[in-house]
N, C-alpha and C positions, 0 to 999 in steps of 0.2 A: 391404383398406386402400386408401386412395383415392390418388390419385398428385397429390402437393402441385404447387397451380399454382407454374408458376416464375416468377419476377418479369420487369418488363418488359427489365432487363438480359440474364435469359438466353433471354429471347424472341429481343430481338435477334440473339441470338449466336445462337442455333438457326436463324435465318432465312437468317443471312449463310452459315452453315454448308451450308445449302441453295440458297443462290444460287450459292455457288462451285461445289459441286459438279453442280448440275444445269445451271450455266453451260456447264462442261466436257462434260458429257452432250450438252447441247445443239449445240456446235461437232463433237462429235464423229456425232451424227445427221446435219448439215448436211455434215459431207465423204462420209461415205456416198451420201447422195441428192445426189450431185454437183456439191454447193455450194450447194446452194439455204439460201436462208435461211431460218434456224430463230429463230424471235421467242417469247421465254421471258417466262411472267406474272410478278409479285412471288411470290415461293413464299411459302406460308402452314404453321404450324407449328399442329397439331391433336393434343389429348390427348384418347384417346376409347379405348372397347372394342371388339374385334377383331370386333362383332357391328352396330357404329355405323361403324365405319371403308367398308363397303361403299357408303354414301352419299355419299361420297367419287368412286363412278365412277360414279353413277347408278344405284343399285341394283339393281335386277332387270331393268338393261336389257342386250343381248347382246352383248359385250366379247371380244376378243383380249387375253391378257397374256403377259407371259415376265417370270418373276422367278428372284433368285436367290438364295441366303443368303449371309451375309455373315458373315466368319470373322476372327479377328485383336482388336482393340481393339476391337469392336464387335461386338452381337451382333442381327442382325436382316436382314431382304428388302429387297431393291432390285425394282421390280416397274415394268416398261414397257406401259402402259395402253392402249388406244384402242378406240375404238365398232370392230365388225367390219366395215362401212364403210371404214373410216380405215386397219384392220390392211389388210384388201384391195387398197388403192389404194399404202400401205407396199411390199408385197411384187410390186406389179409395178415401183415404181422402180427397189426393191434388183436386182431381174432385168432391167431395161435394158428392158422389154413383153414379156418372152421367155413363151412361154407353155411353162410347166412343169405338173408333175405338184404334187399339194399337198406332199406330203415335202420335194420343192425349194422349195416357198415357205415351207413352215415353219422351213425349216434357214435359209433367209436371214434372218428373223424373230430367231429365235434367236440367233444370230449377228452380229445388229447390237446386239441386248438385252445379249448379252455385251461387246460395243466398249464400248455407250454406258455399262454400268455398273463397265466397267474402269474410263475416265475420270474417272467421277463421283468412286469409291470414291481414285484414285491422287489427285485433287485433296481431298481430306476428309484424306488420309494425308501429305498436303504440310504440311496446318494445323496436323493434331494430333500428326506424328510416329510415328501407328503403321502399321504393316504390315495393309492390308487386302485381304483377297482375295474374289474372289467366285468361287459354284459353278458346277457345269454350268447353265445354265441350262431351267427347265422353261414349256413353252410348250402354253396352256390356251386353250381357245375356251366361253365359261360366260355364264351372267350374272354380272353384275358383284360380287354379293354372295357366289354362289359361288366368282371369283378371290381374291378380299379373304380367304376364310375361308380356303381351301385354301394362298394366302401365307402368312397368318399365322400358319397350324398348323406351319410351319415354323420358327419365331422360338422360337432355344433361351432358356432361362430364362422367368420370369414375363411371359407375355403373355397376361393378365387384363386390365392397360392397356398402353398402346402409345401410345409419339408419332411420328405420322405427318408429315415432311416432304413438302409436297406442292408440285409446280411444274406449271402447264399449259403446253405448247406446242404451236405453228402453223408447221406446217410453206409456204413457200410451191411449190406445185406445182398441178396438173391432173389430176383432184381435188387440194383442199388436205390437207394429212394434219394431224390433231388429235391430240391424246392427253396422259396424265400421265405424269410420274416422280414415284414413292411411295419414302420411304426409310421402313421401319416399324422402330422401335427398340424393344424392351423397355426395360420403365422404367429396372433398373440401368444399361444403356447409356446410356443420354439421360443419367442423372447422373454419371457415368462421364465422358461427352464433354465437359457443362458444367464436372466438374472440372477436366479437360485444358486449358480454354478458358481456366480460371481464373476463370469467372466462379458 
């Protein structure tokens, strides 16, 4: 069954739901990398299959992610994106140029995935009132189609469709750091939260 588009009301509301929260994401990457400014696109709100959604990071091209599942009022991944490029140039910030071993650069990685989707998820739980938690965080070096499916297989309930909250941001630095925040919901979530929204 096909997942009814939602009207231009609960577009809105899905969007702001993703500005606040990826707003918070994004303040919270930029005190990580030492204040640098973190410049957030309009987030765009996308109803597609867990097989179209990989399009989204460029499909088969070579990507860093750490995502996590999301527990509470909601049921779906929080997933922090960027070209392998971008993840690289990421984890020599988070380590001050420090040259580590990979386990160290991946645990930094990880670890900010977890900051920035605390934020996100405690600023969504401000709006709606619920209690949301996120997991350990799991951190994959794939192409982009392969992050996207291996996220998604994580997304309890029906995720046949899925609406993906998506925001881009630019980090400024030396390289610049690029990447997405993906908030993937299963459909009864998305209708679930627009309940909550009241819209």
């Amino acid at each position: 069954m096909s997942l009814p588009v939602p009207s231009d009301a609960q577009l809105d509301a899905l969007r702001e739901v993703a500005n606040i929260g990826c707003g918070h994401a994004a303040n919270a990457l930029s005190r990580l990398m030492g204040g640098r400014q973190v410049d957030l696109s309009v987030p765009r709100v996308v109803l597609t299959g867990p097989s179209d959604a990989a399009g989204l990071l460029g499909g088969d091209s070579p990507a860093v992610a750490a995502w996590l599942a999301i527990t509470g009022g909601l049921r779906g991944v929080l997933m922090l994106a960027m070209p392998l490029a971008d993840g690289t140039a990421l984890e020599t910030l988070l380590l001050g140029g420090q040259e580590t071993g990979q386990a160290e650069r991946d645990s930094a990685v990880s670890e900010a995935a977890n900051i920035v989707a605390s934020a996100c998820l405690s600023a969504i739980g401000k709006l709606t009132s619920w209690r949301l938690m996120p997991s350990v965080p799991t951190l994959r070096r794939d192409s982009a189609r392969a992050l996207v499916d291996a996220a998604v297989a994580q997304v309890e309930g029906d995720a046949s469709r899925v609406v993906v909250l998506e925001a881009r941001f630019m980090a400024s630095a030396t390289p610049p750091v690029s990447g997405q925040l993906l908030l993937v919901l299963e459909r009864e979530s998305s209708r679930a939260l627009l309940a909550r929204l009241g819209v």
